[in-house]
C-alpha positions as CSV (number, residue, x, y, z in Angstrom):
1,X,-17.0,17.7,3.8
2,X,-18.5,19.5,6.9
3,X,-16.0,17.8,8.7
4,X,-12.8,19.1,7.7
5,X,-13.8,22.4,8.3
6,X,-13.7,21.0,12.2
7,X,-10.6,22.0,13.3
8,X,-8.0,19.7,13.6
9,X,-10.0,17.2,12.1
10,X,-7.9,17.0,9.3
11,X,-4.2,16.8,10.9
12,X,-5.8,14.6,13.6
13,X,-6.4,11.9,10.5
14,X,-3.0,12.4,9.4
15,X,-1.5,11.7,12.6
16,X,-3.6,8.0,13.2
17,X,-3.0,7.1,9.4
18,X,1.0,8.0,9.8
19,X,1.1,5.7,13.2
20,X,-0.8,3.1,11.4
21,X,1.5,2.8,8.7
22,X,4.0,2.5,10.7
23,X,2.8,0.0,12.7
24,X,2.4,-1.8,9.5
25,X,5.4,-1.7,7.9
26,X,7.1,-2.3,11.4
27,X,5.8,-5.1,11.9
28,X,6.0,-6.9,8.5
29,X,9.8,-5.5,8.6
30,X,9.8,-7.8,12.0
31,X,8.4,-10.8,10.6
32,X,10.7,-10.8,7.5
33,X,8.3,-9.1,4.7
34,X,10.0,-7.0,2.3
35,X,8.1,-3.9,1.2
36,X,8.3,-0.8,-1.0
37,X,8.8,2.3,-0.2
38,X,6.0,4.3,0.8
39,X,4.6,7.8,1.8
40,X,1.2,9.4,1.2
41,X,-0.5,6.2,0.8
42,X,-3.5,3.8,2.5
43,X,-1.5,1.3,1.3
44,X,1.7,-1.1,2.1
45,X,3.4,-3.0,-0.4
46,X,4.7,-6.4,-0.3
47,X,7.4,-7.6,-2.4
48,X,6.6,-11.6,-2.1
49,X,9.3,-12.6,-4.0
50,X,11.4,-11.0,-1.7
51,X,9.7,-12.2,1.5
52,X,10.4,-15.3,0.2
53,X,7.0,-16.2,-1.4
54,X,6.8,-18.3,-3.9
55,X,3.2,-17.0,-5.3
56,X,2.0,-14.5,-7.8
57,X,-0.5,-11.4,-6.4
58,X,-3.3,-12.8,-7.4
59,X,-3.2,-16.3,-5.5
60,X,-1.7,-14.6,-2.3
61,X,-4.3,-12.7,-2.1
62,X,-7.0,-15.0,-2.9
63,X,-5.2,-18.0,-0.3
64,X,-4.3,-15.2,2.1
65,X,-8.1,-13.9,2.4
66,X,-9.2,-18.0,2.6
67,X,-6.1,-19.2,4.5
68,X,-4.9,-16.5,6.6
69,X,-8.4,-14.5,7.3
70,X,-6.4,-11.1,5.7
71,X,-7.4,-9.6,2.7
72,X,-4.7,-8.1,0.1
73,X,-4.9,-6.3,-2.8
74,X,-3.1,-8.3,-5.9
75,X,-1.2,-5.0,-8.1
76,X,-1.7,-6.4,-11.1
77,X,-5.5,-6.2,-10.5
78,X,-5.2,-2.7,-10.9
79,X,-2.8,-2.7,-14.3
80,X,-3.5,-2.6,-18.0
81,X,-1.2,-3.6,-20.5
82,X,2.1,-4.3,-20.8
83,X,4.7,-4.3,-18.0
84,X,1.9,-5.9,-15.2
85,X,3.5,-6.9,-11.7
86,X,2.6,-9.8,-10.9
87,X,4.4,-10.1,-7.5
88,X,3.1,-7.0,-5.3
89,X,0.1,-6.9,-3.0
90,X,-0.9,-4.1,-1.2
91,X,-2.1,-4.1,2.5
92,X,-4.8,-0.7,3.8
93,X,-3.3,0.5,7.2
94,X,-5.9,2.8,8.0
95,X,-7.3,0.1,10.4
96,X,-6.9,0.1,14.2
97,X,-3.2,-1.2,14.9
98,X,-4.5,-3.9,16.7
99,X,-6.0,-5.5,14.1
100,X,-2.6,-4.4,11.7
101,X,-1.0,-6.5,14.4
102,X,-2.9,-8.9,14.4
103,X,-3.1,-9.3,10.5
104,X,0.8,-9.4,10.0
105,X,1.3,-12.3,13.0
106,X,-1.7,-14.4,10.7
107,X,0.0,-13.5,7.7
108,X,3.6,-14.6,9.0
109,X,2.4,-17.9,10.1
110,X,0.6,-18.8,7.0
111,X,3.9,-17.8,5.0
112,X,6.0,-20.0,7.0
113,X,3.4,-23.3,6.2
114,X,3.9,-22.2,2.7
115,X,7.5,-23.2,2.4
């Protein structure tokens, strides 16, 4: 907490974590992902039905972690009840954009083996 009383600490966060997203969501937008909207977020949403993936969150992401060497959040892992997606992963961009880079071009190629 020390730390944010730094100046500029806090709007020098903001500013990596913006470019990282969009370095993200760029990118997957390059390769043919679909995602959701997003804004104050760590995370990046994939709509793999509409990216033309044929698998529900929770197998993406266990394959894509095995398979791909990039780990995913499944959505439904974080529902209860009734109305669970089943078709949504979530991708953290607060990581350097090389590695986001990186990440998407592994997860691109391991889509198109898929179909």
């Amino acid at each position: 907490a020390a730390g944010l009383e730094t100046p500029g600490v806090t709007e020098a966060c903001l500013a990596r974590w913006a470019q990282t997203r969009t370095v993200l969501l760029e990118g997957l937008a390059r390769e043919g992902f679909a995602t959701l909207p997003t804004a104050a977020t760590w995370f990046t949403c994939i709509d793999l039905a509409a990216s033309g993936i044929a698998l529900d969150d929770r197998s993406f992401s266990e394959r894509a972690v095995h398979e791909a060497g990039v780990a995913s959040v499944p959505l439904s892992a974080l529902w209860e009840g009734d109305g669970m997606p089943s078709g949504i992963v979530r991708l953290c961009h607060c990581k350097p954009e090389a590695m986001l880079a990186d990440a998407v071009t592994r997860l691109a190629k391991w889509r198109d083996q898929l179909v």
